[in-house]
C-alpha positions as MATLAB code, in Angstrom:
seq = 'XXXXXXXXXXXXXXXXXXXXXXXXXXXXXXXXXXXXXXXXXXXXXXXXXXXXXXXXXXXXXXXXXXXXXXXXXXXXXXXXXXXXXXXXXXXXXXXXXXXXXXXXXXXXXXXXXXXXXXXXXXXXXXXXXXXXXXXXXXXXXXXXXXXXXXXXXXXXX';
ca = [
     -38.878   88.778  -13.539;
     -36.081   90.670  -15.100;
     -33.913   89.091  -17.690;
     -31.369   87.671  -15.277;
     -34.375   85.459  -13.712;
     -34.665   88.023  -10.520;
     -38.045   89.130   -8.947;
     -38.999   92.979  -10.074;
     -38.862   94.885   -6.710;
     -41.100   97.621   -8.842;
     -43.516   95.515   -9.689;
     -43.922   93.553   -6.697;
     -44.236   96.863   -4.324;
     -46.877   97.801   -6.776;
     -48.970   95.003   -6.653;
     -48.391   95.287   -2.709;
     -49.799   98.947   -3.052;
     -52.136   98.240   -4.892;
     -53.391   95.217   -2.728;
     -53.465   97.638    0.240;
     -55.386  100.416   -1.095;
     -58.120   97.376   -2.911;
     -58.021   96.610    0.774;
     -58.452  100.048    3.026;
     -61.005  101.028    0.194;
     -63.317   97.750    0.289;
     -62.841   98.050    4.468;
     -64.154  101.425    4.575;
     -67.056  100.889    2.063;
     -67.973   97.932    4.243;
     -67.925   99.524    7.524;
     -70.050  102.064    6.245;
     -72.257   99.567    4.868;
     -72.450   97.790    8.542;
     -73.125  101.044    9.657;
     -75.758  102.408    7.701;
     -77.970   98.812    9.106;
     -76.628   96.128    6.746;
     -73.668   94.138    8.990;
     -73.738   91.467    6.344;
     -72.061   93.339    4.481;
     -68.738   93.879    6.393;
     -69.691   89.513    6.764;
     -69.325   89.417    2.833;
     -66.018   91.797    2.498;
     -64.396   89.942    5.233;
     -64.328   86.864    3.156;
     -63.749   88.535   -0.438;
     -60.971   89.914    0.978;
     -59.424   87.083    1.887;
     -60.033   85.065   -1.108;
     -59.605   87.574   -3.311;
     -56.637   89.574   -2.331;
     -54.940   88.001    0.898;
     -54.829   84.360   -0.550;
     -53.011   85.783   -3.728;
     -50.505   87.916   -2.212;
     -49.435   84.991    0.170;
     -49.065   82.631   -2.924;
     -46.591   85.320   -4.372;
     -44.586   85.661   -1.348;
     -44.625   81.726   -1.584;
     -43.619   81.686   -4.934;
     -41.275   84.358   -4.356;
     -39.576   82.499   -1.563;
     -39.453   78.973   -3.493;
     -38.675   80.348   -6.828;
     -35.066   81.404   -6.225;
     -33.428   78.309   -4.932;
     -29.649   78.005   -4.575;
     -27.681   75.788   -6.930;
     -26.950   72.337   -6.075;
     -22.764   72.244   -4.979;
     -22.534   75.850   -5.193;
     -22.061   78.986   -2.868;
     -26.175   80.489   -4.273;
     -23.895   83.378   -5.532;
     -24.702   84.160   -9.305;
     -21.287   84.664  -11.576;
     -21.419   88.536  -11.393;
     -21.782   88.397   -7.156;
     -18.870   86.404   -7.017;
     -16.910   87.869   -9.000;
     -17.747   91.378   -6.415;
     -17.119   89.272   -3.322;
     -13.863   88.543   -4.442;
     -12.894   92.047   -6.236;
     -14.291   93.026   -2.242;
     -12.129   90.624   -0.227;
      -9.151   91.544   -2.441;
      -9.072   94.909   -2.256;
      -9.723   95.124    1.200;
      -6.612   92.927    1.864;
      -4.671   95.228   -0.073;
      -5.594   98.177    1.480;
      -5.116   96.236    4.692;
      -1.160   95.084    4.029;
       0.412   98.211    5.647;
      -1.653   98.147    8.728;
      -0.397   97.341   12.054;
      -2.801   94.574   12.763;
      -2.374   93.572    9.096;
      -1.826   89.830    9.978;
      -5.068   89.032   11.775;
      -6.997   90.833    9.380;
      -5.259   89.112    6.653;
      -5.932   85.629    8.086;
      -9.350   86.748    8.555;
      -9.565   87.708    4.791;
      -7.921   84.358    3.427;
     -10.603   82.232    5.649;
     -12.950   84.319    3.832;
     -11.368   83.884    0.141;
     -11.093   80.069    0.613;
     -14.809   79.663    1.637;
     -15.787   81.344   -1.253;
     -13.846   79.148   -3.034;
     -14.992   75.992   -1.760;
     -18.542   77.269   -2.115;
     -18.343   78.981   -5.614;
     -19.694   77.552   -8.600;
     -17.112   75.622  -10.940;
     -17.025   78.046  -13.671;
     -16.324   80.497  -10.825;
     -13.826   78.572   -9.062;
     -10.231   79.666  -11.017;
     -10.755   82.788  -10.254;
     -11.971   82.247   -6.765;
      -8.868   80.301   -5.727;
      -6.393   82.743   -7.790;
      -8.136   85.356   -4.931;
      -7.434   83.061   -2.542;
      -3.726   82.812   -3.472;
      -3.033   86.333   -3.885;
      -4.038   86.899   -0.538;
      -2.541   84.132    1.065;
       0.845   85.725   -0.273;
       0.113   88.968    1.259;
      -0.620   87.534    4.703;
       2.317   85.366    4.372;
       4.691   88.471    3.342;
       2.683   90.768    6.719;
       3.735   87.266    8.661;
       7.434   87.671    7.439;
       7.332   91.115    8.158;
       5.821   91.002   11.561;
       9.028   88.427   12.811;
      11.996   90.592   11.415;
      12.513   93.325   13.388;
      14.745   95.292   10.544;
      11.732   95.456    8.491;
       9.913   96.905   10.690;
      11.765   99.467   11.101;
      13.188  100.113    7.672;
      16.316   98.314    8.718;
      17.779  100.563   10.758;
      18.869   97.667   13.049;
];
C-alpha cells in the first residue's frame, strides 16, 4: 500500500509475474518429469501449485477487492478525486457556455454537479455545492439567452 492507503499496481503486477513464471517453470519441469516415466510427478505439481501459488494469489485479489470499501454516506470519492470531478464538470461548463446547444449540455452538467454533491463526503460538500451553483447560473444565463432573440444576435433587433 502506498501512503494514501491505495494498492501498489508495481508491486502487485510483480508478484503476478512472478507467480506466472513460479508457475510455467514448475509446469515444464513436471511435464518433463511425467515424461521421462515418473507421472506422479506432474500428480504432485498439480497440487503444489495450487496450494502454493493459486490459493495465495486468489486471497490477494480477495483482499484486494474487500480492502477498499466505500465510505458509509459518501460518494467512495477520496478528497483529492472530488475535488478533480468538480474542477472537470466546471470547466467543461465553461467552455460549454458559448455553444449552440449550450443549454442541454448545461442541464446535463448541473445534474451531474448536484449528484456529486449529494454523494460527496461532508468535508467535501461546500465546495461541491458552490460547483453546483456556479453552474446552475451559467445554464440559467444560456436559458435567458436562448429566449431573447436580441441577444442572440448581438441586438441588432
Amino acid at each position: 500500500m502506498d501512503r494514501h492507503g491505495n494498492p501498489r499496481a508495481v508491486v502487485i503486477l510483480g508478484l503476478v509475474a512472478f507467480a506466472l513464471v513460479v508457475l510455467s517453470l514448475g509446469s515444464f519441469v513436471a511435464l518433463l518429469a511425467a515424461g521421462a516415466g515418473s507421472p506422479e510427478t506432474l500428480a504432485i505439481w498439480v497440487v503444489a501449485a495450487l496450494v502454493v501459488v493459486k490459493v495465495p494469489l486468489l486471497m490477494l485479489v480477495w483482499w484486494l477487492l474487500g480492502h477498499k470499501r466505500d465510505p458509509v454516506g459518501g460518494g467512495g470519492w477520496s478528497s483529492a478525486e472530488c475535488e478533480e470531478i468538480l474542477r472537470y464538470l466546471e470547466e467543461q461548463a465553461r467552455a460549454s457556455a458559448g455553444r449552440p446547444d449550450a443549454g442541454p449540455r448545461l442541464a446535463y452538467f448541473s445534474r451531474e454537479a448536484w449528484y456529486v454533491a449529494d454523494a460527496a463526503a461532508d468535508a467535501d460538500k461546500p465546495a461541491a455545492v458552490a460547483v453546483a451553483l456556479r453552474i446552475d447560473e451559467l445554464a440559467a444565463s444560456a436559458r435567458t439567452e436562448g429566449r431573447d432573440p436580441a441577444a442572440r444576435d448581438g441586438g441588432t433587433r
